[in-house]
ZAPA-937765 format. One line per field, with one value per residue (C-alpha): residue number from 1; x, y, z. Coordinates in Angstrom, 1 decimal, always signed. Layout:
resi	(NUM	...)
X	(X	...)
Y	(Y	...)
Z	(Z	...)
// end
This chain:
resi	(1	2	3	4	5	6	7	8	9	10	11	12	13	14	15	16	17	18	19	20	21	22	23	24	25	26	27	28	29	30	31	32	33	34	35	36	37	38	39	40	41	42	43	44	45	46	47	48	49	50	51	52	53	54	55	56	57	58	59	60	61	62	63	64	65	66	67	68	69	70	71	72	73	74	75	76	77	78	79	80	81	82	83	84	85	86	87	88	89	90	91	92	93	94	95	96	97	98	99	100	101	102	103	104	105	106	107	108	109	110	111	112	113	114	115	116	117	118	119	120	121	122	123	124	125	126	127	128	129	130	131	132	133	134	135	136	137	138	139	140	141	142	143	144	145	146	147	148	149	150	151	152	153	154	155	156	157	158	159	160	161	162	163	164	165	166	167	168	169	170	171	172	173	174	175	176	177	178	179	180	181	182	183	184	185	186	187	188	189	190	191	192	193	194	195	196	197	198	199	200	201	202	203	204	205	206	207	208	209	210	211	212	213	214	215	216	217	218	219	220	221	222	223	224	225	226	227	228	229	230	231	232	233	234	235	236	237	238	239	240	241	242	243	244	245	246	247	248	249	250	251	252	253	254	255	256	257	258	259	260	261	262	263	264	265	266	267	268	269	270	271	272	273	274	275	276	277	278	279	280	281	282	283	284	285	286	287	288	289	290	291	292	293	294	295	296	297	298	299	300	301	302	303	304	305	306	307	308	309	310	311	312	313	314	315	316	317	318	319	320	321	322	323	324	325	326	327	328	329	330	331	332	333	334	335	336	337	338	339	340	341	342	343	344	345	346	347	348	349	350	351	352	353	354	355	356	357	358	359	360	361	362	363	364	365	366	367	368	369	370	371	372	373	374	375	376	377	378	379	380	381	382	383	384	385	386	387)
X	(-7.2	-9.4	-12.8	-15.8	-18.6	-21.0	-19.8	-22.4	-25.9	-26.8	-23.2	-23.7	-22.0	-23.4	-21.1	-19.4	-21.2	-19.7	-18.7	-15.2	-15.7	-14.1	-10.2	-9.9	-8.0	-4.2	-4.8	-4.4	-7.5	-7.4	-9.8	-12.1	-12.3	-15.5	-16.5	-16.5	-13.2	-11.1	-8.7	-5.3	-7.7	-7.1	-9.6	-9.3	-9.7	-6.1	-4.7	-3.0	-1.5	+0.0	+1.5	+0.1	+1.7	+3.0	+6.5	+10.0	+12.0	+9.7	+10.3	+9.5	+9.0	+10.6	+11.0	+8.5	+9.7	+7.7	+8.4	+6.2	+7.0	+6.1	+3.7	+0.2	-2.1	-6.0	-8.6	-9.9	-6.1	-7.0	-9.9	-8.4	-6.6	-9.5	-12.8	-13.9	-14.5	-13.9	-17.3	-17.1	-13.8	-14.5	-17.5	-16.1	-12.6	-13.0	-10.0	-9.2	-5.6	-2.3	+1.2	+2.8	+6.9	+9.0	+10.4	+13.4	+12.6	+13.1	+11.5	+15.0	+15.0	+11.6	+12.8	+15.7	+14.0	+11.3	+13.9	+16.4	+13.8	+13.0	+16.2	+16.3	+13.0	+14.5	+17.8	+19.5	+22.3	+22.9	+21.1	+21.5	+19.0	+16.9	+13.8	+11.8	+8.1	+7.3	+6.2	+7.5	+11.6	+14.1	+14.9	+13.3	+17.1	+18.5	+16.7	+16.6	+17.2	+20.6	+20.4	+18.4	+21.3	+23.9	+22.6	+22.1	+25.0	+24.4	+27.5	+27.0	+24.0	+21.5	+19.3	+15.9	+13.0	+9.4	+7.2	+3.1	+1.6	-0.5	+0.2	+3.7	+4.5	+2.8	+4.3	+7.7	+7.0	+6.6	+10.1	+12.0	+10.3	+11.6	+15.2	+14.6	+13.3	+16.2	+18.7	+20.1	+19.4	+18.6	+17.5	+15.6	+14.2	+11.3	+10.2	+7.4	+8.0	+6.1	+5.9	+3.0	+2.6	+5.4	+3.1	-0.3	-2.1	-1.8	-5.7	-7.0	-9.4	-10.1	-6.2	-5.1	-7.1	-6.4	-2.8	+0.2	+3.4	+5.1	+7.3	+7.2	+9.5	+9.6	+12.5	+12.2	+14.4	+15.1	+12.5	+9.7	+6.9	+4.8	+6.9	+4.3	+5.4	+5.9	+4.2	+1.9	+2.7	+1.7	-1.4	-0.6	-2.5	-2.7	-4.5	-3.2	-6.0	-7.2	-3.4	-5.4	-7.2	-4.4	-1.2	+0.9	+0.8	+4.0	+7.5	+8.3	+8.7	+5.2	+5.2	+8.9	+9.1	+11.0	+12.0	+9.1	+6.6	+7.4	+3.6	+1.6	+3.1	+1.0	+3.4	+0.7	-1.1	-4.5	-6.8	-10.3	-12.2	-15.5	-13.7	-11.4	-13.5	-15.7	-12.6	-10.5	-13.3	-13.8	-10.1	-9.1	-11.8	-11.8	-7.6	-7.8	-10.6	-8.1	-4.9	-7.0	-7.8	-4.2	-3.2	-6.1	-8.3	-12.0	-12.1	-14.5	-11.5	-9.5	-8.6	-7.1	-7.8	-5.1	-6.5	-4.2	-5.7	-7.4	-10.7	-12.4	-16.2	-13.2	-12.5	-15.9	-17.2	-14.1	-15.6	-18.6	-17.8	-15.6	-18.4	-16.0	-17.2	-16.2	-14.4	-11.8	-10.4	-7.4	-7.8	-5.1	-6.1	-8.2	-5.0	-2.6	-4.6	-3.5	+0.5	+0.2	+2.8	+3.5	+0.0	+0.1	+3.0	+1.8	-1.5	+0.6	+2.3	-0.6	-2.8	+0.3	+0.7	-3.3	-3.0	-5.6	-3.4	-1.8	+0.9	-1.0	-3.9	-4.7	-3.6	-4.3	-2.8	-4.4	-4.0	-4.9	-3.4	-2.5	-1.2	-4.0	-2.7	-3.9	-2.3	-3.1	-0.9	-1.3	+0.7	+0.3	+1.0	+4.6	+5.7	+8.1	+10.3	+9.5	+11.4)
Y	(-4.2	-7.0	-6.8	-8.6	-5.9	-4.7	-1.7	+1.5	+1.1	+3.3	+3.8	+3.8	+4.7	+8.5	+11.8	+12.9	+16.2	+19.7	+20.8	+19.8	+16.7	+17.7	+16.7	+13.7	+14.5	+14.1	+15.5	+19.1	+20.4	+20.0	+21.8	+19.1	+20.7	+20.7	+17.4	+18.1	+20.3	+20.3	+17.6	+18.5	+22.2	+23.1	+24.0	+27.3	+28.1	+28.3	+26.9	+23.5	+22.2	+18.7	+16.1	+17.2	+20.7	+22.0	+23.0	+21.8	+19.0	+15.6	+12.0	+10.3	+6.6	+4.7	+1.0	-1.5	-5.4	-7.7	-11.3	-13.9	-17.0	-20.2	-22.0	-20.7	-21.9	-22.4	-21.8	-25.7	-26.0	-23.8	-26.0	-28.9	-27.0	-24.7	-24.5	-22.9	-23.3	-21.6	-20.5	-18.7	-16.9	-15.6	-14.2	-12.4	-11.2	-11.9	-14.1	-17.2	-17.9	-17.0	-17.6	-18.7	-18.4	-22.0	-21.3	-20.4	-17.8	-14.2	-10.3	-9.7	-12.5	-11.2	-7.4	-8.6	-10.2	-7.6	-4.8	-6.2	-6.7	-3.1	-1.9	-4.2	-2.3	+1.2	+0.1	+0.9	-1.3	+1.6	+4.1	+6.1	+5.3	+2.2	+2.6	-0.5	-0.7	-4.0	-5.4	-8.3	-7.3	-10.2	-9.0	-6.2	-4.9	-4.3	-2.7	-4.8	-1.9	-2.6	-6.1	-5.5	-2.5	-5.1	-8.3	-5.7	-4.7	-1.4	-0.6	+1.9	+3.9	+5.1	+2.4	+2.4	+0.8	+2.1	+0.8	+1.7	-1.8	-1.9	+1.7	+1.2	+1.8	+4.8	+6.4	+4.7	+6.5	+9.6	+9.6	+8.1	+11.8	+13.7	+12.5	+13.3	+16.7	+17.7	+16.8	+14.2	+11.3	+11.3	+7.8	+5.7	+1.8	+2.1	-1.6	-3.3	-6.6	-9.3	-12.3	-12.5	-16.4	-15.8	-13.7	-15.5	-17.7	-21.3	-21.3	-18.2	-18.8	-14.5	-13.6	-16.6	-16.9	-13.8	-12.7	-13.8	-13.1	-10.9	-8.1	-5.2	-2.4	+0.9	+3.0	+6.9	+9.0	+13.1	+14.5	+17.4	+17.2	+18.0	+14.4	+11.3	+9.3	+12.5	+11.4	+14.2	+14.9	+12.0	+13.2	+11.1	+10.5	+9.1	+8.0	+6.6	+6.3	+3.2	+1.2	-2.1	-2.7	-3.8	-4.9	-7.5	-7.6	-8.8	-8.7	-4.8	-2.5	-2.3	-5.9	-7.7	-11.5	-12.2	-15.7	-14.9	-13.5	-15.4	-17.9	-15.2	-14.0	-13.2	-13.0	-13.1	-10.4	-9.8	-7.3	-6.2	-6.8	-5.1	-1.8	-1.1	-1.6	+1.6	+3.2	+2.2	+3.0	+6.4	+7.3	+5.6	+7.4	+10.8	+10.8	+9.5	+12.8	+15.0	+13.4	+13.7	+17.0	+18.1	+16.7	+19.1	+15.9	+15.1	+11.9	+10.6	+11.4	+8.8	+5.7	+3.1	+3.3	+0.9	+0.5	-1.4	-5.0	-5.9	-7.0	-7.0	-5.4	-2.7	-1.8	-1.5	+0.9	+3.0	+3.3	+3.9	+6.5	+8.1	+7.8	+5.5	+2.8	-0.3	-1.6	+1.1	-0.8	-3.0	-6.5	-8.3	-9.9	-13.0	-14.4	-12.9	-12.0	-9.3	-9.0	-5.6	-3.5	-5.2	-5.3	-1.7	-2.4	-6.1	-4.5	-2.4	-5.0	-6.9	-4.2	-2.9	-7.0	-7.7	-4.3	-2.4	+0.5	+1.6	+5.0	+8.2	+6.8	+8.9	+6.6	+7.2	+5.2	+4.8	+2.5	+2.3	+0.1	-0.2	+2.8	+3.7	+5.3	+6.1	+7.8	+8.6	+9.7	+10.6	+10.1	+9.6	+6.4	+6.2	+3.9	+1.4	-1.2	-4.6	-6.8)
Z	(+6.7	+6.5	+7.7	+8.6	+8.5	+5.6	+3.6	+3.7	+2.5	-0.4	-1.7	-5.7	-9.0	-9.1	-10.3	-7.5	-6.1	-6.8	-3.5	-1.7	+0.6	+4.0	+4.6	+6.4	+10.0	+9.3	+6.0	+5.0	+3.0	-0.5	-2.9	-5.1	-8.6	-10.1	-11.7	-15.6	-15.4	-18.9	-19.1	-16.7	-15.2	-11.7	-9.5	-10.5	-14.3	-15.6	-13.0	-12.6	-10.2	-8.6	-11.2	-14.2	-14.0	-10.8	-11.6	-9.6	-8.5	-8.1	-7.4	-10.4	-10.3	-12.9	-12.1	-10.5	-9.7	-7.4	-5.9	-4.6	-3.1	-4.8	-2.6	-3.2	-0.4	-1.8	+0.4	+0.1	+1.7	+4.9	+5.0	+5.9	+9.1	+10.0	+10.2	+7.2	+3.7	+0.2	+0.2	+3.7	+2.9	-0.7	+0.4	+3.3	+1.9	-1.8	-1.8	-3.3	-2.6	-1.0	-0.7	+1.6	+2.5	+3.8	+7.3	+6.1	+4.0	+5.5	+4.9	+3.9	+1.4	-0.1	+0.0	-2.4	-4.7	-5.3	-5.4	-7.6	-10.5	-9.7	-10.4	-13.4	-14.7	-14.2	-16.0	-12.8	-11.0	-7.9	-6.2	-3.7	-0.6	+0.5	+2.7	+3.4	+4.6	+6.8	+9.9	+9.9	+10.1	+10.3	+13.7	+16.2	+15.9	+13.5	+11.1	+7.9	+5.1	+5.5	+4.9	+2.0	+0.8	+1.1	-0.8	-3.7	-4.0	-3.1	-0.5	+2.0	+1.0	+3.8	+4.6	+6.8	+7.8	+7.7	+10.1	+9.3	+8.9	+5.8	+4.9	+5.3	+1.8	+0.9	+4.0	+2.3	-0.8	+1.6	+3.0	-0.3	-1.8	+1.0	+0.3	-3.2	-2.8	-0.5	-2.5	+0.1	-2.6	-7.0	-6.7	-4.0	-4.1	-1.7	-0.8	+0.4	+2.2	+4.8	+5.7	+7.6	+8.2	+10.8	+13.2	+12.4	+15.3	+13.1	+15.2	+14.3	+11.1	+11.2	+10.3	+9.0	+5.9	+5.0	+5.2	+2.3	+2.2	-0.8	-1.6	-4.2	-4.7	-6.7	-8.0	-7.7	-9.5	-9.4	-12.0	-12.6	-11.4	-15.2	-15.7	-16.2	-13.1	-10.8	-7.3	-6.1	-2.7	-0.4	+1.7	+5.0	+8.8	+11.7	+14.7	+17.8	+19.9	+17.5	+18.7	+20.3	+17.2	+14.7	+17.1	+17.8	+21.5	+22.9	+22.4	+22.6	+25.8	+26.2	+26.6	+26.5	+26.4	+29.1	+30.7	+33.5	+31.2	+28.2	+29.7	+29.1	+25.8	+22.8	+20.0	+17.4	+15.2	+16.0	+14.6	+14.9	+11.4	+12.2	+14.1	+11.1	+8.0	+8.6	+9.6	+6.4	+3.8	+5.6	+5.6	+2.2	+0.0	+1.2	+1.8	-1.8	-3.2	-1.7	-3.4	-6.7	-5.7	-5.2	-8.3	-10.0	-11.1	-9.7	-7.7	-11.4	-13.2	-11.7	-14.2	-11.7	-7.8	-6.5	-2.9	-0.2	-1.1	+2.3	+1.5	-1.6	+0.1	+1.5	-1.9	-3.7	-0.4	-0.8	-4.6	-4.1	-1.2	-4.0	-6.6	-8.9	-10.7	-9.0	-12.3	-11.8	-8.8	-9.4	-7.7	-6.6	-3.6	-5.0	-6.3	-3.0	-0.1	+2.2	+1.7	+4.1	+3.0	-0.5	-1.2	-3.7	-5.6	-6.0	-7.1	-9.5	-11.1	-12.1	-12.8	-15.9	-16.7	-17.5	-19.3	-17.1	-16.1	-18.9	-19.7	-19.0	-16.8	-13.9	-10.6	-6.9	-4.2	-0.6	+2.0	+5.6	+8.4	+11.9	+14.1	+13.0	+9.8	+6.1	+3.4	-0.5	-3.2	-7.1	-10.1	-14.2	-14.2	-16.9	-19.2	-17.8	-18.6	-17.6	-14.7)
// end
């Protein structure tokens, strides 16, 4: 989430140390392997494990399609509405631009968009299961998966929403696996979809300069897990008592909007910058060592971090926590801002278009969001087809 604070002092580029950071709470330990292991070793010698050898039945992602919509908002545009300037928001957030759906423009419209070109990219016109990650559904009820299912053609498959905030996708990911692994699904489009200009205070220059709207979607297929695209296991977590800092306030059964109540009504997100940032480096970097760790890799080994794009100072601490050098981060968000849960396939898809993540590169996924909740994941990044 997007922050306001100053990442840790002292963080730099230096080998990451030979004994296992502890598992972040949520997270069940993983071991670190030592930092010079042979190429695809395990923690043990001989021994491999996660995506580059564990054996059995995997999701394996084989299609990625993303969909933006066509007004970019500059930040000398936000200036003319807010007090601010470009200056003050790039070196804050680190971005430069956003974009911004028209008012008739729904989740549901995005959602479509971003998963038919995934489909397109896995040569697929059907699949079995839809589960979409947002906050910002067409309606509190109900759910917009189905929605989604239908404008794509795809009949009556299962169809759900996710609801984590800004890890909403990886916790997607998460549950499109599950299906996958129990045989209840071969193929699942997992989506990433909000339209965040719908729930920002038009007054509030902290959120508003910040937030975009976008979608991105992934296809999963049945597959082996020594497969390049098998998805390690996704290492999730959670924290409740941190529920006030990232929240809409009104309009559930905490707080209805009702005709009497409807005056003191605050429909908008809010979110505390300077509470979360210390709290998202923390939980993205060592959620993300342990998914590396699973997948027998150490956290140096990694060739593209692709971070939950909420800040760009959130990124570089979570590299330097992890002892990765910074340009092993992908960047979207100077171009998108904060697109919450479409901001890692977004990241994906223009990480693989300007060529910096590449067939075989060792990936990790991590975001954090509100709830509070964080997640990680690992996979060898495949070769795909394009949208």
């Amino acid at each position: 989430m997007p922050p306001t604070d100053t990442p840790p002092a002292g963080a730099g580029p230096a080998r990451p140390a030979r004994r296992a950071a502890p598992a972040p709470a949520g997270v069940r330990p993983s071991p670190v392997p030592d930092p010079d292991p042979a190429p695809g070793a395990g923690p043990d010698a001989g021994q491999a494990v996660g995506p580059d050898a564990a054996p059995g039945r995997a999701a394996v992602l084989c299609g990625l399609g993303t969909w933006l919509p066509p007004r970019s908002v500059s930040n000398e545009e936000l200036s003319q509405e807010l007090d601010t300037s470009d200056e003050w928001i790039r070196s804050r957030t680190g971005i430069g631009r956003r974009h911004v759906a028209d008012p008739v423009t729904a989740t549901s419209d995005l959602a479509v968009e971003a998963g038919r070109r995934a489909l397109k990219s896995a040569g697929l016109e059907a699949v079995d299961a839809v589960v979409l990650a947002t906050t910002t559904p067409d309606r509190p009820c109900p759910a917009t998966a189905p929605l989604v299912a239908a404008q794509l053609g795809l009949g009556t498959v299962p169809a759900f929403d996710v609801g984590a905030v800004c890890t909403g996708f990886l916790y997607a990911l998460a549950a499109g696996s599950g299906l996958i692994a129990l045989g209840t699904a071969r193929t699942v489009l997992v989506v990433g979809a909000d339209k965040y200009s719908g729930i920002l205070d038009p007054h509030d220059r902290s959120t508003r300069v910040i937030f975009g709207d976008g979608a991105g979607a992934v296809v999963l297929r049945a597959g082996d897990r020594t497969e390049p695209g098998a998805l390690g296991a996704p290492l999730l977590g959670s924290d409740g008592t941190g529920a006030d800092l990232v929240t809409v306030r009104s309009g559930g059964s905490r707080e209805p909007v009702r005709a009497d109540t409807a005056a003191a009504a605050d429909p908008y997100f809010r979110m505390d910058g300077k509470a979360v940032f210390r709290r998202a480096v923390e939980r993205m970097a060592d959620t993300s060592v342990a998914a590396a760790g699973q997948a027998g890799w150490a956290a140096g080994d990694v060739d593209v971090l692709v971070a939950h794009q909420a800040n760009l100072r959130i990124l570089y601490a979570v590299a330097d926590r992890m002892r990765l050098p910074r340009e092993r981060c992908a960047v979207h968000l100077d171009r998108v801002g904060n697109t919450a849960a479409a901001s890692i396939p977004l990241a994906l898809a223009d990480a693989v278009a300007a060529g910096r993540l590449r067939p075989g590169h060792r990936t990790v996924l991590t975001a954090f969001g509100g709830g509070l909740t964080w997640g990680a994941c690992a996979l060898r990044w495949p070769e795909l087809a394009p949208a």
